[in-house]
C-alpha positions in Angstrom: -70.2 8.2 104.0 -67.8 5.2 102.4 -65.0 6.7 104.5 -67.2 6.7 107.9 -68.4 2.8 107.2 -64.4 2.0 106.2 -63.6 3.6 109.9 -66.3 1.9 111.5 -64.9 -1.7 110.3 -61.7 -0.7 111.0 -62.5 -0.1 114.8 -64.7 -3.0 114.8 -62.0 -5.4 113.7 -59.4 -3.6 116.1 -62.3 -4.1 119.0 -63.3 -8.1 118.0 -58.9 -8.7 118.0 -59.0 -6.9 121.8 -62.1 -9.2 122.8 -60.7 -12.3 121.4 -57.4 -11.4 123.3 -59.6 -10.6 126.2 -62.0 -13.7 125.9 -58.5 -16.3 125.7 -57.2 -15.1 129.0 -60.2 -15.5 130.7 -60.8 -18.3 129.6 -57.4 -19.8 130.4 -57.8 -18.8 134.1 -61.8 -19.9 134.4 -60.3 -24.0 133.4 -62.4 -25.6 136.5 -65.8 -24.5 134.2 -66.6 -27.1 132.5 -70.1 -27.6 130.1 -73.1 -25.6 129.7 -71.1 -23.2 131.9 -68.1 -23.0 129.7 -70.5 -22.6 127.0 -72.7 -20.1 128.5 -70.1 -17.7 128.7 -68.8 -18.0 125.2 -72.3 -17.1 124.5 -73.3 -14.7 126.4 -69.3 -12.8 125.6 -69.5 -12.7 122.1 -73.2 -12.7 121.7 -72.7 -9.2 123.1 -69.7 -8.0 121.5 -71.3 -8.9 118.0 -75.0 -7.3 119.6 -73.2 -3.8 120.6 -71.3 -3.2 117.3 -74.4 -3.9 115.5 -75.9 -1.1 117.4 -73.4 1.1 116.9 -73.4 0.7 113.4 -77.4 1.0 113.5 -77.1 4.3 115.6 -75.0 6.0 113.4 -76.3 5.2 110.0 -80.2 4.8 110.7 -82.3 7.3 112.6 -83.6 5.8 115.2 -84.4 7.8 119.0 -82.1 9.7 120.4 -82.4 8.3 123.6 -81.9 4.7 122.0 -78.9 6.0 120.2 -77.3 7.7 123.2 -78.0 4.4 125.4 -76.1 2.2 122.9 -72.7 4.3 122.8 -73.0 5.1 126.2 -73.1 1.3 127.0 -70.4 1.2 123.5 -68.0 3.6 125.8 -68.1 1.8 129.1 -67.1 -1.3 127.5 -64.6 -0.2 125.5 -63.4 2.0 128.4 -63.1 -1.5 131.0 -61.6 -3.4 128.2 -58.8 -0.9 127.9 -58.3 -0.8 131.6 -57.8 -4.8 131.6 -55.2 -4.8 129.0 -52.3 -3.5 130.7 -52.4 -6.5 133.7 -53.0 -9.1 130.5 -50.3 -7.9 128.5 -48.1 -7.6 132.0 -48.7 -11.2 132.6 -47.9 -12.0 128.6 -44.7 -10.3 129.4 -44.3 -12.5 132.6 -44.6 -15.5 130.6 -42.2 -14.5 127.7 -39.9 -13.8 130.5 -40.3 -17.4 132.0 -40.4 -18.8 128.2 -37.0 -17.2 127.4 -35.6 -18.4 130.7 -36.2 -22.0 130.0 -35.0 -21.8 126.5 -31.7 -20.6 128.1 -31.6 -23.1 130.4 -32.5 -25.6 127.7 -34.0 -27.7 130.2 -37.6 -28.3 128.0 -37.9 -30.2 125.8 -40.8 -31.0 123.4 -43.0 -33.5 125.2 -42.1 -31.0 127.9 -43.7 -27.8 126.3 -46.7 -30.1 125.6 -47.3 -31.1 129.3 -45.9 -28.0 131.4 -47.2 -25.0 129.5 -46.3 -21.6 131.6 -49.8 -20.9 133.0 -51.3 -17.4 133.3 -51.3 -15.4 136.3 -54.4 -15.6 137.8 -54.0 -13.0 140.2 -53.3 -10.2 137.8 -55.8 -11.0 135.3 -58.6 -11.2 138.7 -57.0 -7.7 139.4 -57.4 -6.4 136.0 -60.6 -7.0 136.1 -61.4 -5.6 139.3 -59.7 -2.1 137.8 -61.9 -2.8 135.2 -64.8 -2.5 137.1 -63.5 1.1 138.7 -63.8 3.0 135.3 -67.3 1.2 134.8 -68.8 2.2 137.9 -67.7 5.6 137.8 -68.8 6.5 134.0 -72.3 4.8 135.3 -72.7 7.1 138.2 -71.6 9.8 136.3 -74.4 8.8 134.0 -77.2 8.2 136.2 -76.5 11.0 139.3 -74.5 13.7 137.9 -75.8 14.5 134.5 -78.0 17.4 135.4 -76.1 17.8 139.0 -76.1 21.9 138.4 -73.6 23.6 140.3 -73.5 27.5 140.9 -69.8 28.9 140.9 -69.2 32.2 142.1 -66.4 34.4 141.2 -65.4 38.3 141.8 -64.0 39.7 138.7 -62.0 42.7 139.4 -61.6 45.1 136.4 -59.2 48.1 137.2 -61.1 50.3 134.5 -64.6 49.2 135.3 -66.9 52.6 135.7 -68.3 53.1 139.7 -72.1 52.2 138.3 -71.1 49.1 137.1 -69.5 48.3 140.5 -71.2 45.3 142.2 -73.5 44.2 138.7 -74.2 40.6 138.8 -73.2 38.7 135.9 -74.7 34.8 135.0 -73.0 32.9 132.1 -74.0 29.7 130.9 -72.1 27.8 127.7 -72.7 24.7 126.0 -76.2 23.9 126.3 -76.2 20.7 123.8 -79.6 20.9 124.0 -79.8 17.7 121.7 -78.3 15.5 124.3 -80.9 15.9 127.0 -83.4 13.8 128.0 -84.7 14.8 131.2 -87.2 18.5 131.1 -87.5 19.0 134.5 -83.9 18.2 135.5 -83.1 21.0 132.6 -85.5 23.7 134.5 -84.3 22.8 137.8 -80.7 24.1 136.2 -82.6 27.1 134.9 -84.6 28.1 137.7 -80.9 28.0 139.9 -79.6 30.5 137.6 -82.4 32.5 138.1 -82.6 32.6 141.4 -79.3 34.5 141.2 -81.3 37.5 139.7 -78.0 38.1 137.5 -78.4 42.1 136.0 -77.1 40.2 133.0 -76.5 37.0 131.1 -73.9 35.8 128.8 -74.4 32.1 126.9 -71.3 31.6 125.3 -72.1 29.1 122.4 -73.5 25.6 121.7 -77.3 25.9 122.0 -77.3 22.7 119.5 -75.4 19.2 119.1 -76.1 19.8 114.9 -79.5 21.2 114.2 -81.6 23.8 115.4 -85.0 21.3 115.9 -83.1 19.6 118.8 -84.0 23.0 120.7 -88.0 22.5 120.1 -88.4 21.1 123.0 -86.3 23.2 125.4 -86.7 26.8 123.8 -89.6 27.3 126.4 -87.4 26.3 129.1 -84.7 29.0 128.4 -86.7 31.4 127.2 -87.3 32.3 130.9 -83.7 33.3 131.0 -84.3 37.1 131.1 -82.1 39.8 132.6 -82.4 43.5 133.4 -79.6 44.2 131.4 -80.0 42.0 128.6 -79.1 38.2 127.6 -76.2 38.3 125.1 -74.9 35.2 123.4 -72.5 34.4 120.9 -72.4 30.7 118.5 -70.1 27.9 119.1 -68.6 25.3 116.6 -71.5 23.1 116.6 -73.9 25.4 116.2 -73.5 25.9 112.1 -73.9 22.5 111.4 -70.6 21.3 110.2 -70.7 17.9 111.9 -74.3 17.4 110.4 -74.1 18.8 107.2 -70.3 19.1 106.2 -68.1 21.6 106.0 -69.2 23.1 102.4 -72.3 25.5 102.2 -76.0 23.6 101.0 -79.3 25.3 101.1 -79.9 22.9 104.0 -77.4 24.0 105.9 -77.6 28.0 105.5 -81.4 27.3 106.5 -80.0 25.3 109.8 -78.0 28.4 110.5 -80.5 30.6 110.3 -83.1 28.5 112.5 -80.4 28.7 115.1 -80.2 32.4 115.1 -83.9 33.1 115.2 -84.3 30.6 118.5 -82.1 33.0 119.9 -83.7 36.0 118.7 -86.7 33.5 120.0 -85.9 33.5 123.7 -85.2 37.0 123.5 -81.3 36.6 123.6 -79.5 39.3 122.0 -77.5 37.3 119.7 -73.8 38.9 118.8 -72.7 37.9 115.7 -68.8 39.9 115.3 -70.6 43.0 117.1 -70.7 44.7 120.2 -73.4 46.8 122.3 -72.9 49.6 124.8 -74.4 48.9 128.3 -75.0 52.2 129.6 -76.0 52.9 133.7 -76.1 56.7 134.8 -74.1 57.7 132.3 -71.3 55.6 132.6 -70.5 52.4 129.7 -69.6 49.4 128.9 -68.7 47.1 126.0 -70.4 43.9 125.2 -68.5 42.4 122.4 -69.1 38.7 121.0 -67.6 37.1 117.7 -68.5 33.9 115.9 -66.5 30.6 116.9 -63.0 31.4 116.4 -61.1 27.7 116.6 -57.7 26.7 116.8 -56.8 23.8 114.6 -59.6 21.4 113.4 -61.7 24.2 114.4 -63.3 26.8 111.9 -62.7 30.4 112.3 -66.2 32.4 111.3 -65.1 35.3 114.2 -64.0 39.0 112.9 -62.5 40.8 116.1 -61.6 43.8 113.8 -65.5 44.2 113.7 -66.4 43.2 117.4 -64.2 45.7 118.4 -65.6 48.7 116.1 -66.5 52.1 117.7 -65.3 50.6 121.2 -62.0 52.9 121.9 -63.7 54.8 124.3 -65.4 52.6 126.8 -63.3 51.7 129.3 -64.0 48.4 129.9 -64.9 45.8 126.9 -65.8 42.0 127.7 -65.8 39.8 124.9 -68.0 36.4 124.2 -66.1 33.9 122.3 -67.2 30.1 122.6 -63.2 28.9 122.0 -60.7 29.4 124.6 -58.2 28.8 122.9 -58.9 32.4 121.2 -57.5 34.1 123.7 -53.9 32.8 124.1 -54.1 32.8 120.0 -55.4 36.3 119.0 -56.8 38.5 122.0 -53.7 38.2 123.7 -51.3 39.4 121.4 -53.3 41.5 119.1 -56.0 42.9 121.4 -54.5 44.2 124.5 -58.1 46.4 125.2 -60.0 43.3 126.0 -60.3 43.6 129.7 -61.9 39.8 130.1 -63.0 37.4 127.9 -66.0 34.4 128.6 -65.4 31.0 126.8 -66.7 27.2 127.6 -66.1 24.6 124.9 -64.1 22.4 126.8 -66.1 20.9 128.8 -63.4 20.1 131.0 -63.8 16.8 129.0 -66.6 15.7 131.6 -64.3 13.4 133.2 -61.7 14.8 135.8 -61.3 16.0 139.6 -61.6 19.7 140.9 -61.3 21.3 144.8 -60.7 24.5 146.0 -57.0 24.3 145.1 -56.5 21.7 142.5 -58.3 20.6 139.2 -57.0 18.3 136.5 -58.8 16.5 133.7 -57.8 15.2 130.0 -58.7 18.6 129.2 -55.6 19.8 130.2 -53.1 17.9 127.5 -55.6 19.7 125.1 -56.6 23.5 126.0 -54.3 25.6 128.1 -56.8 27.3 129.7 -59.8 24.6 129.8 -61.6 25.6 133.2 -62.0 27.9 135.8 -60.5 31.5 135.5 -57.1 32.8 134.1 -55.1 36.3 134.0 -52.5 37.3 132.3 -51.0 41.3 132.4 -54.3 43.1 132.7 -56.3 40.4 130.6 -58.3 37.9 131.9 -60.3 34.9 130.9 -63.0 32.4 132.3 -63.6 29.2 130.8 -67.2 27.7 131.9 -67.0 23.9 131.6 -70.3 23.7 130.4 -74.3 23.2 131.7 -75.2 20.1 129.2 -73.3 17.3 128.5 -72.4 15.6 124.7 -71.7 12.3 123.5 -71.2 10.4 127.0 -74.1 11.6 128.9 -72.4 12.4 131.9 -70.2 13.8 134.1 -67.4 12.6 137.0 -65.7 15.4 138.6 -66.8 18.0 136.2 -70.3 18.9 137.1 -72.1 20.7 134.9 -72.0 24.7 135.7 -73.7 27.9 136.3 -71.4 30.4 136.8 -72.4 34.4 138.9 -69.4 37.1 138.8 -69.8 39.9 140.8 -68.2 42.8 138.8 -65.7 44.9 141.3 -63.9 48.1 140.7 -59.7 47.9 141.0 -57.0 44.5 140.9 -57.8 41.3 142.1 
């Protein structure tokens, strides 16, 4: 706790030194204001700087509604987000005026009384066009808040497996990842993204971890909802990293904690989602199989590793074709790649595609990308293959540009892509 509050004043100070820089250039270009205007806007500036940070700190430490919460750091996050954008053109025009500065001193042509009358003036233009760039950042995160949220979007994809057996040729497969059920605020929004899956009639149904942002009671609310998730061959789902709690409760074990966990795995076993916890099950159609294998988060980094492949993969040499849930791409450049070349394909979201970023048919970038390797869409190398799902709710900015939330439908093909 004393080291989250020592970060908190940290940022706070860094943030009130950017507004003060901030506040002095506009004000330097806004001289013809003069008064009750003047003074209006020092109050009204730093009336809500001070009014923000105390929410923030009221957010994090008290619990107040989520919804409050989550509208105070969004508003936190567009701010900061606009401030940053502005910095460059002030600090460009600080640079200007060094410049100019430097050039007189050479020319030794100032003089005292001088510096006192002729002081180099800011640039106007660039701190008006900072501020309009500003604005870009602002009114994209807003939209992204208030229209594309809970703007569902089925992707379809044909997954060719070379091995896969003639009745599984043509199966219809739905995944879904990273619910975050704790982040959502709108029901019917949520069913609207369930009943879309549905309406795929997928034979089966993989959620590939994150039903919760920390606890299992944010899904009280929403269990009914994806309950209806059904399948004729079964719902099978794995956990993801914020699913045991660690960001809530720490990274050592407490009764409160192993009691968390276990509420999350019997909402699973709730909905009627088989839940694979470093285990696999045989899918078996006229004779012919398949392997369903899922493991518990395996991170890279910062990221704990709960997931045991050597027991996901036990008693599945003979099935020809084995498809593994793991909630962490970065698991299959790290481990299935190089140490588990019978893995046909593998089904991972996680990244979110850091809800911020710009996709078409032939080109997607986001942050994402300087982080995760493989962070969207789908992926092949040799004979192995992955999909990434960015994700069907949203966490910490409530929102989406570019990367809509996703409902993904493979058709399962015999031979090569």
């Amino acid at each position: 706790m004393a080291n989250r509050i020592f970060g908190l004043i940290i940022i706070s100070i860094l943030l009130i030194l950017i507004d003060i820089y901030i506040y002095r250039a506009i004000r330097s270009v806004s001289w013809k204001w003069k008064g009750q205007k003047h003074l209006s806007f020092t109050y009204i500036w730093w009336g809500y700087t001070f009014l923000l940070i105390a929410g923030v700190f009221i957010s994090i430490f008290f619990n107040i509604k989520f919804l409050l919460r989550s509208i105070i750091l969004v508003v936190f996050f567009l701010t900061f987000v606009s401030k940053i954008f502005i910095l460059p053109f002030l600090i460009t025009d600080d640079l200007r005026r060094l410049m100019v500065w430097i050039s007189r001193k050479l020319k030794r042509k100032e003089s005292t009384e001088l510096n006192k009358t002729n002081a180099i003036p800011r640039s106007e233009f660039l701190i008006k066009a900072g501020t309009l760039v500003a604005a870009i950042p602002l009114a994209s995160l807003t939209y992204g808040v208030v229209s594309s949220a809970y703007d569902y979007r089925v992707k379809r994809k044909t997954l060719y497996l070379p091995n896969l057996p003639k009745a599984f040729d043509g199966i219809k497969l739905g995944q879904l990842s990273d619910i975050h059920s704790g982040s959502f605020y709108d029901r019917k929004a949520v069913i609207g993204g369930v009943d879309m899956l549905l309406k795929e009639k997928p034979d089966m149904v993989f959620f590939t971890g994150d039903l919760v942002n920390n606890v299992a009671s944010e899904m009280y609310d929403y269990q009914d909802i994806f309950s209806k998730v059904k399948a004729p061959l079964g719902v099978f789902s794995v956990l993801g990293n914020h699913d045991y709690g660690d960001y809530h409760y720490g990274q050592g074990p407490s009764a409160a904690k192993i009691k968390n966990l276990a509420d999350v795995k019997q909402t699973h076993k709730n909905m009627g989602w088989d839940l694979l916890l470093n285990e696999n099950r045989r899918l078996k159609i006229d004779g012919d199989e398949i392997a369903i294998l899922g493991i518990e988060n395996w991170g890279v980094g910062r990221f704990a590793k709960y997931g045991r492949m050597d027991l996901a993969v036990k008693d599945t040499d003979d099935v020809p074709v084995k498809l593994l849930l793991s909630h962490d791409p970065s698991h299959w450049r790290a481990q299935v790649l190089p140490e588990y070349p019978q893995i046909d394909a593998m089904f991972s979201g996680h990244t979110h595609g850091m809800q911020f970023g710009l996709v078409t048919d032939n080109f997607q970038w986001s942050p994402a990308q300087y982080v995760y390797k493989e962070w969207a869409g789908h992926y092949k190398e040799g004979l192995q293959q992955l999909y990434v799902n960015v994700g069907y709710g949203f966490l910490g900015y409530p929102g989406r540009v570019g990367i809509l939330p996703e409902i993904t439908i493979f058709e399962l093909r015999r031979g090569d892509s």
